[in-house]
N, C-alpha and C positions, 0 to 999 in steps of 0.2 A: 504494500500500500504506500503510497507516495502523496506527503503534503505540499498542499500548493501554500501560498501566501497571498492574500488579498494588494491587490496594485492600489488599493484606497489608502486604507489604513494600515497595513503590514501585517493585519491577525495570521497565525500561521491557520490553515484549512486542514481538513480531512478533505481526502478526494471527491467526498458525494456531498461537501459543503462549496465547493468550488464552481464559477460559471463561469465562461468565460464571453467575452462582449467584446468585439471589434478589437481580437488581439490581446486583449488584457484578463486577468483573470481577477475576479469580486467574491467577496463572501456575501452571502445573502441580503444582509442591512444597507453595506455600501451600493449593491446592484438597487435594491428599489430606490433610495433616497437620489441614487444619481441619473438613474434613468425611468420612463413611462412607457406608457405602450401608444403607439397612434391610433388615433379615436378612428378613422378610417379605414386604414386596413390593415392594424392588428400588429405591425413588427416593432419591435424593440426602439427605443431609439433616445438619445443622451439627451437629460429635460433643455439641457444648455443649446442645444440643435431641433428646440421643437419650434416652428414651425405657426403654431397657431396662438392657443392664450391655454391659459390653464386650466381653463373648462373642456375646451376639447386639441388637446394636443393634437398635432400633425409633424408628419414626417416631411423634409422637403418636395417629395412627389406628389403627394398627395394636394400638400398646400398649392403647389403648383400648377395641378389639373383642377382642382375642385374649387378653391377657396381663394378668399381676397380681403381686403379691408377695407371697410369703407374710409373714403378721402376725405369726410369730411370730421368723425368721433375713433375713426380705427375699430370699430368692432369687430370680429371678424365676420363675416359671412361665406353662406355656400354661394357658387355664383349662380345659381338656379336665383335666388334670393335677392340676388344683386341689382338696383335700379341704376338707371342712366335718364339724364336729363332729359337728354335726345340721342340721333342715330350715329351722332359726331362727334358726341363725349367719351375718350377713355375715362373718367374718373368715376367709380361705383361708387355708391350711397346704398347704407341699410335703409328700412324701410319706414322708418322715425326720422332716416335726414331728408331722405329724399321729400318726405312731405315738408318736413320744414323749409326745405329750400323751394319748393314747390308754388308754397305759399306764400314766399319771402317778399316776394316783388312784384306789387298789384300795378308797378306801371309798367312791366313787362321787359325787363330786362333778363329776367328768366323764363325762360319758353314755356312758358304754361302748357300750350296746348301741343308742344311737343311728349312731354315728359313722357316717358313709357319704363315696362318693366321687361326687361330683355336677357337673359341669359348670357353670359360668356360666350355660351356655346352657339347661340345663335348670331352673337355679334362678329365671330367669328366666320360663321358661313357668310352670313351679307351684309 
């Protein structure tokens, strides 16, 4: 039987205390406290490298294809969720800015009658 040693904190391991994560090897305490799981799909990943907010962590990938901030409070959102001004705007807004902004400017400096709720993925196709 062969003990590892925690790359955290230095505890010496038993072998079936031992895990190892991107090269390094962890004892059980140091593995949770320094890493989470992706709210998404499920792998491992360093809380220092997540991705989203600490309600629903994200792995880079994931944040990547799915997820966004809004530009105007940073919330995170899915981009299914995601509003846009108009057809011309990169900048998303959750669903609490985009009406604020919506409503912000009755002499029309904000496109009222533009404003629509558009997916990533559809802004993407057109």
């Amino acid at each position: 039987m062969r003990n590892e040693t925690c790359a955290e904190c230095g505890r010496v391991l038993l072998e079936e205390e031992a895990t190892e994560f991107e090269g390094r090897v962890y004892c059980p305490e140091c593995l949770d406290s320094l890493t989470t799981f992706c709210r998404y799909c499920g792998d491992r990943i360093f809380r220092d490298d997540n991705e989203g907010s600490s309600d629903t962590p994200l792995c880079y990938g994931c944040y990547e294809n799915y997820y966004t901030h809004c530009g105007r409070c940073g919330e995170l959102i899915h981009n299914d969720r995601a509003y846009y001004m108009d057809d011309l705007d990169d900048v998303p807004y959750c669903e609490h800015c985009y009406h604020i902004l919506y409503r912000a400017d009755p002499a029309g400096d904000i496109p009222h009658l533009y404003g629509s709720l558009r997916s990533a993925r559809n802004r993407e196709i057109g």
